[in-house]
N, C-alpha and C positions, 0 to 999 in steps of 0.2 A: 679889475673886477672880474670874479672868476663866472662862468657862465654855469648858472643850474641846467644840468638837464631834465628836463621836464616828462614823467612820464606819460605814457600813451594808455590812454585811456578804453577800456577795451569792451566799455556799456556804460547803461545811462542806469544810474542805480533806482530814479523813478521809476523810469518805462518798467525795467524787471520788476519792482515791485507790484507792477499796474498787471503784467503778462502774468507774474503769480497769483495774485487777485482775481482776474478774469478765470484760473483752471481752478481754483478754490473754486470757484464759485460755480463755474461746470462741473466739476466734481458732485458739487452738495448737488446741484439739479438733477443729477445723472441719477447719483444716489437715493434721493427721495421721490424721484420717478420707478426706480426698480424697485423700491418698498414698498411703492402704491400697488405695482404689477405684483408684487408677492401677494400682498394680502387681498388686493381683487381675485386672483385664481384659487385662494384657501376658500374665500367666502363662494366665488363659484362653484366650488368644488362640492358646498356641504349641502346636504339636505334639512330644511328645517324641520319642525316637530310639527306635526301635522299632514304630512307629507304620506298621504297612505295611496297605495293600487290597490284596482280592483279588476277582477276578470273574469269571465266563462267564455267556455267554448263546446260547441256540439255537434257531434258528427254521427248520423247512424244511432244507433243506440247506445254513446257513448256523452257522458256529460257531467263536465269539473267544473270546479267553481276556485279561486282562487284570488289570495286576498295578499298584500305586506298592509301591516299595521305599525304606521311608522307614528309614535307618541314618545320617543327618548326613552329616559332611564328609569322606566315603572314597571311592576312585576303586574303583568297580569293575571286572570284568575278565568276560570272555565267553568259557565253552571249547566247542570242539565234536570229541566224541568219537565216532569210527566204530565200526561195528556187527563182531561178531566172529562166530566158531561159531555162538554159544553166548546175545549178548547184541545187543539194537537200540542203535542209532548213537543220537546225545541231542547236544542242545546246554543248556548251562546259564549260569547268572549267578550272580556271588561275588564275595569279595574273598579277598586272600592271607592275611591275618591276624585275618579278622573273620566269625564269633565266636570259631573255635577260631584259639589259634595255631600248634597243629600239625595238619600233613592240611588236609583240607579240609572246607569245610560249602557241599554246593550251595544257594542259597535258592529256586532254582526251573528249571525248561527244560519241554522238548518233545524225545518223544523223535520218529524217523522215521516210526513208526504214528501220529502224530496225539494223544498222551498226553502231557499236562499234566500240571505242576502246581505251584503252591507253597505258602510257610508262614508263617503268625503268631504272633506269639508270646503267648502268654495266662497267668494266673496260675497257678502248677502246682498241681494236686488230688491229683493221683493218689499218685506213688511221687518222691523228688527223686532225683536223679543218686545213684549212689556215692561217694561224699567222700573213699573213699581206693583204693588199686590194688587196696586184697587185697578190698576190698568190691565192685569191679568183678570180677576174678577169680574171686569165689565165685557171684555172680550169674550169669556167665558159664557156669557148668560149671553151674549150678543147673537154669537154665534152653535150657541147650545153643545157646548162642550162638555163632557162627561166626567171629566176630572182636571187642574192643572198641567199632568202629568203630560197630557197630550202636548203639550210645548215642546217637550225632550223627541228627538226626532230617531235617537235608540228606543225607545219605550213606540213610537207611530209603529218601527219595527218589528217590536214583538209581538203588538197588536196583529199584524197582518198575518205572521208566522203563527200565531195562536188561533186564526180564524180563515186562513186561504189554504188551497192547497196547493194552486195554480199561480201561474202569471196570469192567467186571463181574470181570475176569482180577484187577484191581487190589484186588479183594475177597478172592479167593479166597486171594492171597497176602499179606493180614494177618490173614489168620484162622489162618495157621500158627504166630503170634510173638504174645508178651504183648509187648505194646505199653506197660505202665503205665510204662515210662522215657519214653514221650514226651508227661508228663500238662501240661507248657508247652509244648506246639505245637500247632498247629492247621492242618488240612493241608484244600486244596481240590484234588480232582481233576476234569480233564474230557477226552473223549475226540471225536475227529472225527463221531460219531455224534450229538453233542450231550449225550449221556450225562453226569453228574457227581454228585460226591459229596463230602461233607465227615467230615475224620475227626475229632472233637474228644473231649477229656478229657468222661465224662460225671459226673455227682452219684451214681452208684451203683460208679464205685472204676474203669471199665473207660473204653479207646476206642470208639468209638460212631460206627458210621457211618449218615449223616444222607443219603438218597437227594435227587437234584434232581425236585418237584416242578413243574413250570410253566416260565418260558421262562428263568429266571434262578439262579443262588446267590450268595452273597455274604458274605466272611468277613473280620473286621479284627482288633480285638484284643479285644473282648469273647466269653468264651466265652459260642456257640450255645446250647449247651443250659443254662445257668444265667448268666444277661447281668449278673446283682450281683458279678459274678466279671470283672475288666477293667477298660476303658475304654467304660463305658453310663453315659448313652445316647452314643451318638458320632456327633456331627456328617456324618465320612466315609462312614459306613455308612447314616446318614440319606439323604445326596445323592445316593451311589451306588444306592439301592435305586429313590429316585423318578426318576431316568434311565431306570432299566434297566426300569419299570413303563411306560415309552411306547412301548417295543418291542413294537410290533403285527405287522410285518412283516418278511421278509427285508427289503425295500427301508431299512426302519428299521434293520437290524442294520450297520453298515459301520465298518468301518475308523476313518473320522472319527469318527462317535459315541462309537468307545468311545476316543477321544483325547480328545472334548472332557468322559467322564466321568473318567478320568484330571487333568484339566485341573479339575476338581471338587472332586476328591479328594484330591488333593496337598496337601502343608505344607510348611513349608520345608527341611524335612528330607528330604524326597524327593529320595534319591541317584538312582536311575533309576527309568524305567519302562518298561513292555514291555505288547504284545498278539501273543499267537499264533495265528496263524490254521493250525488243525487238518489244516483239507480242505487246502489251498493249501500246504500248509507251509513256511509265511513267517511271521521272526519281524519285529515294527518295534520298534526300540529309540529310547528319549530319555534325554538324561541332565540331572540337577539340575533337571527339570521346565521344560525348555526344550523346548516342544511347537511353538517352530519351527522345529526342525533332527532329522530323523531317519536311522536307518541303517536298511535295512531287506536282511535274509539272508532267500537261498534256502537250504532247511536241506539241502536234496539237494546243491546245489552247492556248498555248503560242508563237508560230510562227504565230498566225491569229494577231497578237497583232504588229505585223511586228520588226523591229530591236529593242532589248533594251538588257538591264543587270541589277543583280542585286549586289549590295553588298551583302555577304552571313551571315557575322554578324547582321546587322540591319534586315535583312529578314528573320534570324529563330525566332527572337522577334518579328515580324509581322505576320508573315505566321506559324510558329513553333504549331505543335500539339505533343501529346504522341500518337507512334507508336501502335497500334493495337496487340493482342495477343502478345505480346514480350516475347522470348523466351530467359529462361535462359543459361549465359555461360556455358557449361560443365568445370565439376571441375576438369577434366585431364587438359586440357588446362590450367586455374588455377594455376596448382601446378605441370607441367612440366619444367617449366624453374627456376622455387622454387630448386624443387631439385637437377635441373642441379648442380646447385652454391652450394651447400648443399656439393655433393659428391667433386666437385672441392676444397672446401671447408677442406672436411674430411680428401682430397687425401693431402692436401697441410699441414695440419697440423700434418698428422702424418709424412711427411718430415721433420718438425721444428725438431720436437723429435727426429727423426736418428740422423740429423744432429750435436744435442747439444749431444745426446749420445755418435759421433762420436768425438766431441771435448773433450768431456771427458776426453775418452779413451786415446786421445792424449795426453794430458797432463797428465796422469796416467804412462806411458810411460816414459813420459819424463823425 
């Protein structure tokens, strides 16, 4: 009987299918763990629609006003309204159909006396809109309101702008009106004086107005007075503050500067942006955050010109020059919110690795 020899066997064809099994299936975790971490740092990264800054600052006799209007992909439009009897001349910025579709919602202007201002929008605390006519109606007569209109909290805006001159004037005339229909806005004012003030929804059911201490304010979409209410902490309002903190001097306050904090602040969603200069009253206008082409009105000689508007597209190809002296972005700004996503980044990947470590383990066990 001849003797077979028997070959030597040199694995367990199980086991190996069991060992390829387990890196499949590391694999796919690994894999669908890094596609999470991709598209978490895309969504971190973007700003949504509604996402607008706002800011003044004033030093000496020196005082800007400074806005991103961040609403996506709509063309805005620019009116400038003459003074009557009764009411100061104003120039503003909007669109036709956005927010409201009927009438109008100004998101911000300057009127002739040097009075700012615009709006963010925050999460409502206070009172929500009236959801139907006859709940608008009764309100209306409840509270002796003058027209509808007063709901639209651009349109509260132009009120003020058409009858104050001041921030102090600008007091006097909200302290006439409940205000709790406009507990999602957030409104900054400032006046050629340097003067300003912030009106926001407060934690105690009312509007609240918030005086400017020191050389600057600053308001985005996190409500002021309770920051767990919004978008906090916010990036924009981070950048914007530490700018406007090296403002030492008039020579420090110009023009430029507050393009290159604008230039800070933006996201891609930033439809335009504007700085008014109070004393001077000159507004500079950019549009889609293209802070190399601006249009910049004289607000006097554009109210002599009596009612009109511009489209703001076709009017920075007509009107559009390159801004003077333009100062560069600082490269903290740059490469602050870079790194943010970096460390979030770091933090999250070296979670992957515990976690497959931890399954290891388990299965080592097992």
């Amino acid at each position: 009987m001849k003797n077979v020899a028997k070959k030597k066997k040199t694995g367990r064809p199980g086991n190996t299918r069991a060992v390829n099994q387990i890196a499949r299936n590391d694999a796919s975790f690994v894999l669908m763990m890094v596609c999470g971490l991709v598209v978490f740092m895309l969504i971190s990264s973007v700003e949504f629609e509604g996402s607008c800054t706002v800011f003044t600052a004033s030093v000496g006799d020196t005082v800007l006003f400074g806005n991103n209007e961040d609403v996506g992909d709509k063309d805005a439009t620019v009116w400038f309204v003459p003074a009557t009897e009764t009411t100061y001349g104003w120039v503003y910025f909007g669109f036709h159909d956005y927010p409201v579709q009927i009438g109008k919602f100004p998101m911000g202007g300057m009127n002739d006396q040097g009075l700012c201002f615009d709006i963010t929008s925050v999460p409502a605390t206070i009172r929500p809109l009236p959801e139907t006519i006859e709940e608008a109606l009764q309100f209306i007569e409840q509270y002796n309101l003058s027209s509808p209109t007063m709901f639209n909290g651009g349109v509260f805006g132009e009120r003020i702008l058409e009858n104050c001159a001041t921030v102090e004037e600008a007091i006097q005339f909200v302290e006439q009106y409940d205000l709790l229909f406009y507990g999602e806005y957030q409104f900054l004012f400032a006046d050629r004086t340097g003067d300003s003030m912030v009106l926001c929804p407060s934690p105690h059911g009312k509007m609240e107005v918030i005086r400017k201490e020191g050389v600057y304010q600053v308001i985005t979409n996190f409500n002021v007075l309770n920051p767990a209410l919004g978008q906090f902490p916010c990036r924009r309002h981070d950048n914007a503050v530490w700018m406007l903190k090296k403002i030492e001097s008039e020579d420090d306050l110009t023009v430029e500067y507050f393009t290159s904090i604008l230039k800070g602040t933006h996201s891609g969603g930033t439809t335009y942006s504007t700085i008014y200069d109070p004393v001077n009253g000159e507004v500079y206008l950019y549009n889609y955050h293209n802070f190399d082409w601006v249009v910049v009105f004289d607000l006097e000689d554009e109210l002599e010109e009596g009612y009109h508007s511009y489209e703001v597209p076709p009017l920075l190809k007509k009107r559009g020059q390159k801004p003077p002296n333009q100062l560069e972005e600082p490269e903290e700004l740059l490469t602050s919110s870079l790194n943010l996503r970096y460390a979030i980044f770091t933090i999250a990947l070296i979670l992957v690795v515990v976690t497959l470590l931890w399954k290891r383990r388990e299965r080592g066990v097992n």
